[in-house]
matplotlib code that plots the C-alpha trace (Angstrom):
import matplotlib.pyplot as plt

x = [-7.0, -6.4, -2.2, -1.7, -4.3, -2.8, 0.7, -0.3, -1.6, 1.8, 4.0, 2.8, 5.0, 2.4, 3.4, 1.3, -0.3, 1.2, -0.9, -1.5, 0.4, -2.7, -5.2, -4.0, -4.5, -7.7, -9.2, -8.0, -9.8, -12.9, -13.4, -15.9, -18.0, -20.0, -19.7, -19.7, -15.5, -14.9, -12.1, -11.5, -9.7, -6.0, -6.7, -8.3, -10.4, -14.3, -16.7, -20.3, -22.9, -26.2, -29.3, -32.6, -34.1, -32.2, -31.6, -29.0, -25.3, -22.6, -18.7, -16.1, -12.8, -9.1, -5.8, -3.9, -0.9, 2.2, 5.1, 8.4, 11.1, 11.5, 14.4, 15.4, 18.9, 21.8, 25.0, 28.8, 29.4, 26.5, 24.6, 21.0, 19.6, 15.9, 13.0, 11.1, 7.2, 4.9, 6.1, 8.9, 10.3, 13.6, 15.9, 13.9, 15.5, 19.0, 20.6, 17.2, 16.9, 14.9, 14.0, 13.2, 10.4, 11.4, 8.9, 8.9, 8.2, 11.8, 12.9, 16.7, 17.2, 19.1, 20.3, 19.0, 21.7, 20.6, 23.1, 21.6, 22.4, 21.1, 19.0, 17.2, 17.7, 19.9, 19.5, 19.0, 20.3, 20.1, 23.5, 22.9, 26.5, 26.8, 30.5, 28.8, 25.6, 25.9, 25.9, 22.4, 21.1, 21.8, 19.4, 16.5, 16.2, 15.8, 13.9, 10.8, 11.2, 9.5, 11.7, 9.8, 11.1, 12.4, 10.1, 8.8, 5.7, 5.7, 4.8, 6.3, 6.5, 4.4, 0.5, -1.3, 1.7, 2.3, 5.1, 5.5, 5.7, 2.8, 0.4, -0.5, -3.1, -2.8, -4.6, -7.6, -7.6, -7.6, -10.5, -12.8, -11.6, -13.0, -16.1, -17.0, -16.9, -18.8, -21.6, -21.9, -24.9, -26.4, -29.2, -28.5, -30.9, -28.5, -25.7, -22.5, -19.4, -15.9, -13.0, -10.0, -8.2, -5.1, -2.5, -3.4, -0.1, 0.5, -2.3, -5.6, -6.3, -7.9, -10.5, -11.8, -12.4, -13.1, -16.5, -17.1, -18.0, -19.7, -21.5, -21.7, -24.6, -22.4, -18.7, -16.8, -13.1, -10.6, -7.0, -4.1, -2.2, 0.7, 1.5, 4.4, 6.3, 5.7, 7.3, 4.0, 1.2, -1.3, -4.7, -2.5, -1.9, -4.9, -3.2, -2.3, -1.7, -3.8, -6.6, -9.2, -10.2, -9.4, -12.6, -11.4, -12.7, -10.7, -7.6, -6.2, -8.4, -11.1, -14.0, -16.2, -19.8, -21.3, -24.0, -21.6, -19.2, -22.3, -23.8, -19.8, -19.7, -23.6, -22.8, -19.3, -20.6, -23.7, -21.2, -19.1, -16.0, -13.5, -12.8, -10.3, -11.2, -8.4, -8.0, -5.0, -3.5, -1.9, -2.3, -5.1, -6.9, -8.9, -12.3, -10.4, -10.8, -14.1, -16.3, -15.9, -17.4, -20.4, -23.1, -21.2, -20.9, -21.0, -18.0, -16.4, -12.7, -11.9, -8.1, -6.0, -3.6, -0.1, 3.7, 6.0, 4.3, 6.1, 9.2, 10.4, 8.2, 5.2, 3.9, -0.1, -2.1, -4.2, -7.4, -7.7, -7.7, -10.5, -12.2, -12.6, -13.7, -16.5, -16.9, -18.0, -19.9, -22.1, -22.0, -22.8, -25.6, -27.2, -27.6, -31.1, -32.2, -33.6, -30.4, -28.5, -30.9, -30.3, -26.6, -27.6, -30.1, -29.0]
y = [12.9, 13.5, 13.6, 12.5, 9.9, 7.6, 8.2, 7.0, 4.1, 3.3, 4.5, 2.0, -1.0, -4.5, -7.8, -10.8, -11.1, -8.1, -5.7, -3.5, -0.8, -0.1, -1.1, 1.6, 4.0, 2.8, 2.8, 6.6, 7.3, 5.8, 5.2, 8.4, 7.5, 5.1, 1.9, -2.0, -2.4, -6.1, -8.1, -12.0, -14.0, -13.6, -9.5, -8.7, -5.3, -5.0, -2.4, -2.6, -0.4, -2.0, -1.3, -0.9, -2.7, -6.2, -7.2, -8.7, -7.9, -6.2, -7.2, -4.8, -6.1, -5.1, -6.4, -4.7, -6.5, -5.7, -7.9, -7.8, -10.1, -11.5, -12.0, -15.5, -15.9, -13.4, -14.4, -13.8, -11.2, -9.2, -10.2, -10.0, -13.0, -13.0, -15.2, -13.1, -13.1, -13.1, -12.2, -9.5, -8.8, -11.0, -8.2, -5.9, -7.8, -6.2, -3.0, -1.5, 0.5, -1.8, -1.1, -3.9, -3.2, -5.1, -6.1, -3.2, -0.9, 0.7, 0.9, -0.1, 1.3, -1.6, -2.4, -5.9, -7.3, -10.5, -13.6, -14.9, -17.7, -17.9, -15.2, -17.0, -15.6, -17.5, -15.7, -12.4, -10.5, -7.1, -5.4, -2.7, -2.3, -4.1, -6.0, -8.9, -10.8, -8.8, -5.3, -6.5, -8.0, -4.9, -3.0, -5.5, -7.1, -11.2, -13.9, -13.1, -9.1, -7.8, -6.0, -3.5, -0.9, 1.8, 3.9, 7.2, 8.3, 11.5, 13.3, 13.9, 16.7, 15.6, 16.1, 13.9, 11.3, 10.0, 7.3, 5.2, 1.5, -1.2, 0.4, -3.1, -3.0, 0.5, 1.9, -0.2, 0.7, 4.1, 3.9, 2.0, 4.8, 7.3, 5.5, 4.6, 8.5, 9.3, 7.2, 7.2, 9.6, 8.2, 5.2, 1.9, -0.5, -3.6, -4.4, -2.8, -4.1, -3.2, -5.5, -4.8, -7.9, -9.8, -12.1, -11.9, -11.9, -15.0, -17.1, -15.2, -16.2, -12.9, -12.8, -16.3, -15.6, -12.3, -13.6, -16.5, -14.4, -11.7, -14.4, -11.4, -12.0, -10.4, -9.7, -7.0, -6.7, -4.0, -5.0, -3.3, -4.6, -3.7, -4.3, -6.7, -4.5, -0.7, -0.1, -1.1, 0.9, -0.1, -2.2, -4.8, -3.2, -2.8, -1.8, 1.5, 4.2, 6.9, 5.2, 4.5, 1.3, -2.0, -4.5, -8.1, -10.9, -14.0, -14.7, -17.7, -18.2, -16.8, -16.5, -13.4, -13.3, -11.8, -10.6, -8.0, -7.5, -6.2, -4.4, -2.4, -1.9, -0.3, 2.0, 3.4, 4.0, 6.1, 7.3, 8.5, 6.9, 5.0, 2.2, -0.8, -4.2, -6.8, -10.9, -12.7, -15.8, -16.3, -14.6, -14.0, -11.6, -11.6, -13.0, -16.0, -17.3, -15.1, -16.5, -20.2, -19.7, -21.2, -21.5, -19.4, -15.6, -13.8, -12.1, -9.5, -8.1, -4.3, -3.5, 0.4, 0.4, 1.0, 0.5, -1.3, -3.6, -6.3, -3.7, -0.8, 1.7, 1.9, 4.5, 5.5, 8.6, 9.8, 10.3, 6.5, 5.8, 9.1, 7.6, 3.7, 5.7, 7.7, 4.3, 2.5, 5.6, 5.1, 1.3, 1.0, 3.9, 2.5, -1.3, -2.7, -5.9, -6.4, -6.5, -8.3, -10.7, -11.0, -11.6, -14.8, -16.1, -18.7]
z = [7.2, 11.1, 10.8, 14.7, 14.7, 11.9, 13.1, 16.8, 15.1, 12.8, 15.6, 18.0, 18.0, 18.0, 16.9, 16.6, 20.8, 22.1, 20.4, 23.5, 22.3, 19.7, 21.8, 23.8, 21.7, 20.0, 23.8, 23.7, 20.7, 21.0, 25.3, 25.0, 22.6, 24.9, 22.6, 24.7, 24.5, 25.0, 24.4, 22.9, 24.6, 22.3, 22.7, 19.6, 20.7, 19.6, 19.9, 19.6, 18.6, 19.6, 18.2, 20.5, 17.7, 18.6, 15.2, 12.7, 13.3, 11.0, 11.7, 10.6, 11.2, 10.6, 12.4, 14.9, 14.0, 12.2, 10.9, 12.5, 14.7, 18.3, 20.5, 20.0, 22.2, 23.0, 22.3, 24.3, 21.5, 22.4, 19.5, 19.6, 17.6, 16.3, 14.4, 12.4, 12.8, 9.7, 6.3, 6.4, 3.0, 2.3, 1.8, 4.2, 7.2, 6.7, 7.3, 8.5, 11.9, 14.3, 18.1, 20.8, 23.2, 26.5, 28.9, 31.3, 28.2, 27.5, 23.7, 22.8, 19.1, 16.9, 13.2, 11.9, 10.3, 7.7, 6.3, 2.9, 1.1, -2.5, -1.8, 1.2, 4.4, 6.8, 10.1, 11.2, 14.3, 15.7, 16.6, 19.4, 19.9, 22.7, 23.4, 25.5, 26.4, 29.9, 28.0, 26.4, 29.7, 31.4, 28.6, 29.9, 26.8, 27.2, 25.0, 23.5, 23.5, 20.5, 17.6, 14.9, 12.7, 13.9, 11.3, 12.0, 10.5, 8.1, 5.4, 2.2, 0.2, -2.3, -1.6, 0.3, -0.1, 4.0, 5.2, 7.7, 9.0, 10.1, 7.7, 7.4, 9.2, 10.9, 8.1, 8.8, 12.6, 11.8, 9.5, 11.8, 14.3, 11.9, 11.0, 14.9, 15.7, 12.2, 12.9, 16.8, 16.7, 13.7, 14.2, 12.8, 12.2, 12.7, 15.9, 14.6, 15.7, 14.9, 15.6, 15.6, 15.7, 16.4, 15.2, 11.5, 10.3, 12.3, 10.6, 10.5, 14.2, 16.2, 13.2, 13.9, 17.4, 17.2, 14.9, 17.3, 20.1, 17.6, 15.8, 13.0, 10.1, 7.7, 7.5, 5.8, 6.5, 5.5, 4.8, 2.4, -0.3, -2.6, -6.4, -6.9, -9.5, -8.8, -12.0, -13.7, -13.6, -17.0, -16.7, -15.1, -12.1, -9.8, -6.9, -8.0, -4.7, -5.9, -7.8, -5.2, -2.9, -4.1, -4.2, -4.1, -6.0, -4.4, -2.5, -1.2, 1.9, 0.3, -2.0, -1.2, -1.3, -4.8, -3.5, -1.1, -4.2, -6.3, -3.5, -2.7, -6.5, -6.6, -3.7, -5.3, -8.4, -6.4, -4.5, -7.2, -5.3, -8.0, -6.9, -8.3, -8.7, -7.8, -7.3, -5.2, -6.4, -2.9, 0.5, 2.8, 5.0, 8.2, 5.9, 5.6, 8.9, 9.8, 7.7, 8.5, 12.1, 12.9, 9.6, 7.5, 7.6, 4.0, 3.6, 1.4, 1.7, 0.9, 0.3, 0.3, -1.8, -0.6, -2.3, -0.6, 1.9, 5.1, 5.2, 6.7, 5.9, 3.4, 1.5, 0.9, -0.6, 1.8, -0.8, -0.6, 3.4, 2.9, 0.1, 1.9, 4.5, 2.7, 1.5, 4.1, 5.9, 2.9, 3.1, 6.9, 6.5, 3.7, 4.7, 6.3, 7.5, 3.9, 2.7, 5.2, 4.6, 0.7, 1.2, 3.0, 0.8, -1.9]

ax = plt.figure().add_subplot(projection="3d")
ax.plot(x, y, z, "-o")
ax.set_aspect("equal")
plt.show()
């Protein structure tokens, strides 16, 4: 796994429509390469491999986006209020470093500080210290300044075992990163394009425009997901860190093509790549809005598995980012008009 690459990506501070952070550092990865680099009109980044054939189109999406807070209204204590964007754990909003990203780039490190009432969070502010509303002014932080984690990414001393916050969806970026420099030389017979979108954790938005303007003949996205009790790891858990890519039969926003479901499981098992097979009873990923546009795109959503999701930090094994990514090399190599075809055909 390239070390610097992922933790650029989980470093980078990006909440939903201020994902330039990432973008920045996608751009930096994969400028060279020579792909078509456009942009939607909400940010979400895309980059196209186009086949001198001028055929049928492959989307490959994942969300630049991570959960986190925004500066709501200072207060004569010095008191930093916030709203919290997308779904940060309840009792991941208090006592956790946090650092605001003001609008000519500075960072002013915090502690989030929540008030509950029957275990239902109240409001939440960030104390930098500050004595007044002036003290906080004077920093250059004002309404609407973005506030993440202030998480560090690292590795722990058990193999292949990495840490580190926004890994929802900063694993995905960093995949599509990998798989845009595996296959740059290699000739596809379709119009590959990888989008790396935004606002997901907001409502699935950069996805749905992100496939308008591809117009994609088939979808496959790549999100992550974590086990509600880690404590439990029989047959009922299959979101186990460590066991492989997670293959998704439904979620709330979503019902994935069978065809792609089969065709995933056929090229893992050929593969020998273990993968787990999983179903959500609530939630949602970037297929949920992608494959509404226009006719109808088949769709299929792949998960990594990671403990301890929306929070401060998360924690993955590095053999399943790898083994998604062997994956989908083998996925994107493998698939033909033929079969893009069959996945549309009822």
């Amino acid at each position: 796994m390239d070390y610097e690459l992922l933790g650029a990506l989980c470093n980078a501070d990006a909440l939903a429509g201020d994902e330039e952070e990432v973008r920045q550092v996608i751009r930096s990865e994969l400028s060279q390469l020579g792909w078509v680099e456009r942009t939607d009109g909400l940010g979400s980044l895309i980059y196209s491999k186009e086949s001198p054939q001028n055929s049928q189109s492959v989307m490959l999406c994942g969300h630049m986006d991570e959960v986190g807070f925004m500066v709501r209204t200072i207060d004569e204590l010095g008191l930093i209020h916030l709203m919290k964007v997308g779904g940060v754990q309840t009792y991941g909003q208090c006592y956790q470093h946090v650092r605001v990203t003001t609008q000519d780039g500075r960072k002013v490190k915090g502690m989030a500080i929540a008030q509950y009432q029957n275990e239902t969070v109240q409001r939440v502010f960030c104390d930098i210290g500050a004595q007044s509303r002036e003290e906080v002014e004077a920093l250059g932080i004002q309404t609407g300044d973005m506030v993440t984690f202030d998480t560090d990414f690292k590795a722990y001393q058990v193999d292949d075992i990495y840490a580190g916050k926004a890994m929802d969806n900063r694993l995905a970026c960093y995949i599509m990163c990998q798989l845009a420099k595996r296959l740059d030389k290699v000739d596809l017979p379709y119009n590959l394009h990888l989008a790396f979108t935004s606002s997901e954790e907001v409502g699935i938005r950069g996805a749905r425009t992100a496939a308008q303007m591809i117009n994609p003949d088939s979808v496959f996205v790549i999100d992550v997901a974590t086990a509600p009790n880690q404590l439990i790891r029989d047959h009922t858990n299959q979101r186990q860190m460590g066991q492989g890519p997670i293959l998704t039969f439904f979620d709330r926003t979503l019902s994935p093509n069978r065809k792609m479901t089969q065709y995933i499981r056929h090229i893992a098992k050929d593969k020998g790549i273990k993968i787990q097979c999983d179903m959500f009873n609530s939630g949602g990923t970037d297929g949920g809005e992608a494959h509404k546009v226009h006719d109808g795109k088949p769709t299929v959503v792949t998960i990594v598995p990671v403990r301890y999701g929306h929070c401060t930090a998360s924690l993955v094994n590095s053999r399943d980012v790898d083994q998604m990514t062997d994956l989908f090399q083998a996925i994107l190599e493998s698939l033909d008009s033929a079969r893009l075809t069959q996945f549309r055909q009822f």
